[in-house]
C-alpha positions as CSV (number, residue, x, y, z in Angstrom):
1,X,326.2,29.6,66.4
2,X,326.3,32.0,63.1
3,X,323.4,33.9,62.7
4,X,322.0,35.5,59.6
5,X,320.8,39.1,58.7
6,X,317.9,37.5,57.6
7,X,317.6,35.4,60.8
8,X,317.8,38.6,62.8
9,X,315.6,40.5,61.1
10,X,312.6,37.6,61.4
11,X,313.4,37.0,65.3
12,X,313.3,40.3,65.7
13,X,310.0,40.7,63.8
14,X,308.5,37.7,65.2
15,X,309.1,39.1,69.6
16,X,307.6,42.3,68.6
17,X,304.7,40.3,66.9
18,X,304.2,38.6,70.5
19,X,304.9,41.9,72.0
20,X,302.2,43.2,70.3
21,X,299.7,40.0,70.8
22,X,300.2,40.2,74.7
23,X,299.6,44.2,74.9
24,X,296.5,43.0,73.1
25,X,295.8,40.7,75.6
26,X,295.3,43.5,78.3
27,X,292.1,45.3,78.8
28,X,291.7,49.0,77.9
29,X,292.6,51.2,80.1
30,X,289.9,53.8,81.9
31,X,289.4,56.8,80.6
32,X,289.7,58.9,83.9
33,X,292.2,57.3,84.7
34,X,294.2,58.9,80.7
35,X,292.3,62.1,81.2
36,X,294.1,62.9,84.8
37,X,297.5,62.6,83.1
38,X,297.0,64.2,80.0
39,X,300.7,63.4,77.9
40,X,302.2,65.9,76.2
41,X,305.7,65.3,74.3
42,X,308.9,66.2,75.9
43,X,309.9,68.4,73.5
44,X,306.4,70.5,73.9
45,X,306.9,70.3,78.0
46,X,310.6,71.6,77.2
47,X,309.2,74.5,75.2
48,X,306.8,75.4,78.3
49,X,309.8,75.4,80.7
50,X,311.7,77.9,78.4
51,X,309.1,80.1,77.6
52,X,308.2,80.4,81.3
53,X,311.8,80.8,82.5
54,X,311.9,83.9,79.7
55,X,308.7,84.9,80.5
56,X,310.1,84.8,84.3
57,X,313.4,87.1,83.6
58,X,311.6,89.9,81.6
């Protein structure tokens, strides 16, 4: 089976299409329960965790 750039590019474009149709599908989720985890970035957790461990050697 040869397959195209072209062909690759639309299949790919046309599972994230569904992928996005069935996330739609789902019903919102609660707001307590987004509020109990609040997310923060891993790269703002990271700078936490340094800044603490500095904080904790001085």
């Amino acid at each position: 089976v040869n397959f195209s750039s072209l062909d690759v590019h639309l299949h790919t474009e046309a599972l994230l299409n569904s992928i996005n149709f069935l996330n739609n599908l789902l019903p919102p989720l609660k707001k307590e329960a987004q509020e109990e985890q609040p997310a923060l970035p891993k790269e703002e957790e990271e700078e936490e965790e340094e800044e603490a461990k500095i904080e904790d050697s001085a």
